[in-house]
Structure formats: C-alpha cells, structure tokens
C-alpha positions as CSV (number, residue, x, y, z in Angstrom):
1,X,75.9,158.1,154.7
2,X,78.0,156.0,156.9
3,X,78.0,152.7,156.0
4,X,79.2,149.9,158.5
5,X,79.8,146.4,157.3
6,X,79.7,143.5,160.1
7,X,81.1,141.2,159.3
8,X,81.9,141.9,155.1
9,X,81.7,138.6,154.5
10,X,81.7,135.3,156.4
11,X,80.5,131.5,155.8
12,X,77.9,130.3,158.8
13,X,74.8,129.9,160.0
14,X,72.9,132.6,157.7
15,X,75.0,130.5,154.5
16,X,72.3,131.3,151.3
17,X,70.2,128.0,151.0
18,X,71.8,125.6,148.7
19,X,73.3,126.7,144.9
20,X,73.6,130.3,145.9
21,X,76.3,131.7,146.9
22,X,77.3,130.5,150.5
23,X,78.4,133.8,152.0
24,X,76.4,136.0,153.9
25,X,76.6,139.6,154.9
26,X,75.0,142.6,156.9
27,X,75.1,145.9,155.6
28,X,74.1,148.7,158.0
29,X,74.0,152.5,156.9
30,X,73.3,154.8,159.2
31,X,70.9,157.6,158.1
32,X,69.2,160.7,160.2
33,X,65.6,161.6,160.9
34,X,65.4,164.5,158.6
35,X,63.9,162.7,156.0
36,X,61.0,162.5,158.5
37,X,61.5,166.1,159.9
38,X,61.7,169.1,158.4
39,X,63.6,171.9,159.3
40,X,64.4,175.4,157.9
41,X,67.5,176.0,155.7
42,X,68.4,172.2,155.6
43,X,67.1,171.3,152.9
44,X,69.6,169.7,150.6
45,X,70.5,167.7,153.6
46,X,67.0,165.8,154.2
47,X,67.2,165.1,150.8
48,X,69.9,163.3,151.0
49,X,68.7,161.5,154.1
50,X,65.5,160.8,152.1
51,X,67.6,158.7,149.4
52,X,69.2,157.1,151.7
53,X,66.0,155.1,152.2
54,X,65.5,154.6,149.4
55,X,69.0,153.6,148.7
56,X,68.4,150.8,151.7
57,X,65.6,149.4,150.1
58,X,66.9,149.2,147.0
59,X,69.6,147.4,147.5
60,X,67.7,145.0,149.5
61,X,65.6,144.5,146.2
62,X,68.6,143.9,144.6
63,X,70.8,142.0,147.2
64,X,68.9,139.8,149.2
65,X,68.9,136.9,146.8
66,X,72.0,136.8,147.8
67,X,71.6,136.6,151.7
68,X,72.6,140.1,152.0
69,X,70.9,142.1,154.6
70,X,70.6,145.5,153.7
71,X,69.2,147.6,156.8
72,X,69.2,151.6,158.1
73,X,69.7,152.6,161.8
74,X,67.9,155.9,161.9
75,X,69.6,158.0,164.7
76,X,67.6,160.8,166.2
77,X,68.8,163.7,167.8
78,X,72.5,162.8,169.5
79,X,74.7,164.3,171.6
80,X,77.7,165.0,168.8
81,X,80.4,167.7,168.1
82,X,78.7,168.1,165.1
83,X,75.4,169.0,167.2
84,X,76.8,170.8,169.7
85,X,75.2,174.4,168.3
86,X,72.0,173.0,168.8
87,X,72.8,170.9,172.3
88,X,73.8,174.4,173.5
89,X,70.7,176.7,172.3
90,X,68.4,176.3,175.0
91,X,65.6,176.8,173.1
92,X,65.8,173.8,170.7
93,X,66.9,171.8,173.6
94,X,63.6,172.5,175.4
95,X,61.9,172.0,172.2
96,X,63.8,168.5,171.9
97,X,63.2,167.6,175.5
98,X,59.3,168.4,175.0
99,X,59.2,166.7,171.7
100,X,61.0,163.5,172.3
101,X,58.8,161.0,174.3
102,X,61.7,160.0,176.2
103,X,62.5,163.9,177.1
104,X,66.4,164.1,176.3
105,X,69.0,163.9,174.0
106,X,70.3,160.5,172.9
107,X,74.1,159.4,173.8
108,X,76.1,158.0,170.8
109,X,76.6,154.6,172.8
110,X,72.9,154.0,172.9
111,X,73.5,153.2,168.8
112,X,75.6,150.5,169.7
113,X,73.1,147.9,170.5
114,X,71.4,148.1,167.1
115,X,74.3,148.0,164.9
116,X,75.0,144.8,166.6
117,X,72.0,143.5,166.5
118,X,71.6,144.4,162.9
119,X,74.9,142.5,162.6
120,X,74.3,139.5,164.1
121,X,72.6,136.2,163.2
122,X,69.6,137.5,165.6
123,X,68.5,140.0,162.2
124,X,69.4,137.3,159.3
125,X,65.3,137.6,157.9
126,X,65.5,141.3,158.5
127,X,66.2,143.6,155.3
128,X,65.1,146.8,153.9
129,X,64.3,147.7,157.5
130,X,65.0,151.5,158.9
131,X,65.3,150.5,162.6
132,X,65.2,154.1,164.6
133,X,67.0,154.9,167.7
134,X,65.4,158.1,168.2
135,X,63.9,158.4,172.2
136,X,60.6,157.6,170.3
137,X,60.4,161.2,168.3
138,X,58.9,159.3,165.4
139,X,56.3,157.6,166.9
140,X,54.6,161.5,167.5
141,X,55.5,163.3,164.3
C-alpha cells in the first residue's frame, strides 16, 4: 500500500486533549477495490487489498489515543499506466462504463480532494474510515 503522511507531525488545533501527547497526525493509505471485487487470476492481490483494511482499522485501534487518524482512500478503477491493458480492452471498458454509476473511468486528480481532506483539520474525529472514490461502483456491488 501507498501510504501518504500529511502533515507527519505538527502541534495545532487537533493537539490530543491535555496529558497526552500534543502532536497530532493523519495517516492516509491508499488501498483498491478488490477487496470488494473479485476478479479471475488476481487473487493474491485482493488479498492484500483485504488486509489493508484491516491494517487501517487496526492501527486506528491502536493509534487513536494518541490523536492519530488512521484512514483508507479506496480508489476505484483509474485511468493509470499500470491500467492501461484494461483502459484499452473495449470489452472491460464497456463493462466498467455500464457498471460504474457514474459511467467512466476515474482520473487520478479526482483522488486529490480526499487525501486532502483526510489531511486536514476538516477529518480530525474521522478514523478507521475507508472513504472510496470509486464513480459509486460500490454502492451497486
């Protein structure tokens, strides 16, 4: 997993209540939908994504008496060099496009958003949380 720390650590605002420690940090990793999705001859790899979620919510058990936010962005299907195969056979493509509620591929800057807000003060009584940027292809699994 990709894990993005913003900021690592900083005083502020979401400082832990008095006599803990009085730093506060987000944590963000970034997981994948296959945990919720099956697919042939993958299946190593959704394994992995599946203990990824349990990895976030774990360390939210164990970090958030500490004011640590521990939180998932769950990317759907993206545009990426690493997708490209699949971006290019028209037949999963269709099948995405029918799938997905919002009928396309999702672009790589529409992750932004949520890793920032994940980062910010805005999320400071949100943890263990798998926020999904996915065009809504979870809500009709």
């Amino acid at each position: 997993p990709r894990v993005l720390r913003s900021p690592p650590l900083r005083a502020g605002p979401r400082s832990s209540p008095a006599g803990s420690c009085g730093v506060s940090c987000g944590n963000i990793i970034a997981r994948r939908l296959t945990h919720l999705l099956g697919r042939p001859a993958i299946a190593p790899y959704m394994a992995s994504k599946g203990a990824v979620k349990m990895l976030t919510k774990g360390m939210c058990a164990d970090w958030a008496k500490h004011n640590i936010q521990i939180n998932a962005i769950g990317p759907g299907y993206f545009k990426t060099p690493l997708n490209q195969a699949l971006v290019d056979n028209p037949e999963f493509s269709s099948w995405l496009e029918k799938r997905t509620p919002a009928g396309r591929w999702g672009n790589v800057e529409e992750l932004a958003g949520a890793a920032i807000f994940l980062a910010s003060d805005a999320s400071s009584f949100i943890n263990g949380h798998i926020l999904y940027i996915d065009g809504g292809i979870t809500s009709v699994l």
